[in-house]
C-alpha positions as CSV (number, residue, x, y, z in Angstrom):
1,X,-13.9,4.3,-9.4
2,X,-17.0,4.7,-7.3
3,X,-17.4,8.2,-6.0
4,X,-18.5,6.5,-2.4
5,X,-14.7,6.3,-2.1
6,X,-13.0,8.8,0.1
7,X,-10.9,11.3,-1.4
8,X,-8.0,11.9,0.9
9,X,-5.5,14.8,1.1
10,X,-2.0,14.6,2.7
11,X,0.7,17.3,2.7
12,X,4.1,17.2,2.2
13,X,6.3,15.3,4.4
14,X,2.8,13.7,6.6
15,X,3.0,9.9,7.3
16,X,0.1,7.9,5.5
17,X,0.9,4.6,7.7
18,X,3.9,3.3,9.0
19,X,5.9,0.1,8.6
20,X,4.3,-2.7,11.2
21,X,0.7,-0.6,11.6
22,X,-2.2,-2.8,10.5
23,X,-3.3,-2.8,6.8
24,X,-7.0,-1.8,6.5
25,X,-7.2,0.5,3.8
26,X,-5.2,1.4,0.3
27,X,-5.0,3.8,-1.6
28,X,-4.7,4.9,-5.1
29,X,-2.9,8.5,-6.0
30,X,-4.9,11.1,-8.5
31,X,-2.0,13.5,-7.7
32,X,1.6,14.2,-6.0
33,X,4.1,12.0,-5.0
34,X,4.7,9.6,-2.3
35,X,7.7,7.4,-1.0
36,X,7.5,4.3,0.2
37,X,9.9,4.1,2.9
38,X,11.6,1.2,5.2
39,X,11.7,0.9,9.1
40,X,14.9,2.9,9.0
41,X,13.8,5.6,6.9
42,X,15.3,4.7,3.7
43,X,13.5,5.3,0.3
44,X,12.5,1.9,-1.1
45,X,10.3,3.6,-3.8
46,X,8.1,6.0,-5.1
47,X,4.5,6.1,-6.2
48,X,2.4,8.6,-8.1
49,X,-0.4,9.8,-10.1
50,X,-2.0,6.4,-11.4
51,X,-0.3,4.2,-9.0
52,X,-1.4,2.3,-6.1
53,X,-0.1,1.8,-2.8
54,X,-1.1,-0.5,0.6
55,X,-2.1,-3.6,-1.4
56,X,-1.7,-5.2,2.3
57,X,-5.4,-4.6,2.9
58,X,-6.6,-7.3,0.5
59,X,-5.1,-9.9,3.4
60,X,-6.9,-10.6,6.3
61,X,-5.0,-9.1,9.6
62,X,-2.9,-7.7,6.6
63,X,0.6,-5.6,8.6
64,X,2.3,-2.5,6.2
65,X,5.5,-3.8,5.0
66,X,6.8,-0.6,4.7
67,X,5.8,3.6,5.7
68,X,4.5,6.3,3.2
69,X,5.1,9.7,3.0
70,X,3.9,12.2,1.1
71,X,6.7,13.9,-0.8
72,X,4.4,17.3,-2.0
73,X,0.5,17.5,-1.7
74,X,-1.1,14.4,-2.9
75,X,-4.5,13.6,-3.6
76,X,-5.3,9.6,-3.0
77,X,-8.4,7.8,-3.7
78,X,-8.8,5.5,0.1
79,X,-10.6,2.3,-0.4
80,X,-10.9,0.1,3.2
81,X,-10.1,-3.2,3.3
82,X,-13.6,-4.5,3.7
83,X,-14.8,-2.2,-0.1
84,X,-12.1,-3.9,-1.5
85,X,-12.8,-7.6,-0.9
86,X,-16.4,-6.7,-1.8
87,X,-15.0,-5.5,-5.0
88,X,-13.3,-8.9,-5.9
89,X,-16.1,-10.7,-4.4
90,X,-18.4,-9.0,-6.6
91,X,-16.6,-10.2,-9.6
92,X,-15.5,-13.4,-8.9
93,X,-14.8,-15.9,-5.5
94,X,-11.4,-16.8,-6.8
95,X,-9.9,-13.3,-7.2
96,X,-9.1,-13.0,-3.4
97,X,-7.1,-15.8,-3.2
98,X,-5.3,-15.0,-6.2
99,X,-4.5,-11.6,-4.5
100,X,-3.4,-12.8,-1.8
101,X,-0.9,-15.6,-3.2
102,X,0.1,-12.5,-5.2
103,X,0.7,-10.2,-1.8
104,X,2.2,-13.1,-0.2
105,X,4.8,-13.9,-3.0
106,X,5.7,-9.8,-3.1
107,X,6.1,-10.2,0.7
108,X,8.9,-13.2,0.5
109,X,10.5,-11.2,-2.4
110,X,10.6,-8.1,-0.5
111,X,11.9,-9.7,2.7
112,X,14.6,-11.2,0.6
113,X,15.8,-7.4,-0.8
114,X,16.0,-6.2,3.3
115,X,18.2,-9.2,4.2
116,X,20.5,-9.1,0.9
117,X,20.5,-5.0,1.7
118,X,21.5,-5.9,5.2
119,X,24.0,-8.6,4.7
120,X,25.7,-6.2,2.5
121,X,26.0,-3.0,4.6
């Protein structure tokens, strides 16, 4: 990764973004642990060292899906939205919409888990 990117700290229990907020930036995690968390405060998943989270800033007008916490102290590599398109632009034109068919099928797969989870409680 380029060392322009910002390293970014957050301690445990802080918010990184909340479900609704707009997506401009993602993140990938050097250290700690993070949830991923719904609207209601349920854990949907967890993320750590060599993960990546907030793949909603490769769309354009991109909105989180979900909130993030930090679970300890976590050390995240923040790219914005605008490096990261660069990125795919600088290696090929069809890469963004591939991401973003990509994004857009996790989307309609993750909206389908809330309304099974929902019908069922």
């Amino acid at each position: 990764m380029s060392s322009t990117f910002k390293e970014i700290r957050f301690k445990p229990g802080e918010v990184v973004f909340n479900e609704g907020e707009l997506a401009d930036k993602l993140y990938f995690v050097k250290s700690g642990l993070l949830e991923i968390i719904d609207g209601t405060g349920i854990i949907i998943s967890r993320v750590g060292a060599g993960q990546s989270f907030g793949e909603q800033a490769f769309l354009k007008g991109g909105i989180r899906g979900a909130g993030v916490r930090a679970v300890d102290e976590v050390v995240c590599i923040e790219i914005s939205s605008e490096e990261a398109n660069s990125l795919l632009l600088g290696m090929s034109p069809f890469l963004i919409p591939i991401f973003e068919a990509l994004l857009l099928q996790q989307n309609m797969s993750n909206e389908l888990v809330k309304s099974k989870r929902n019908i069922t409680q």
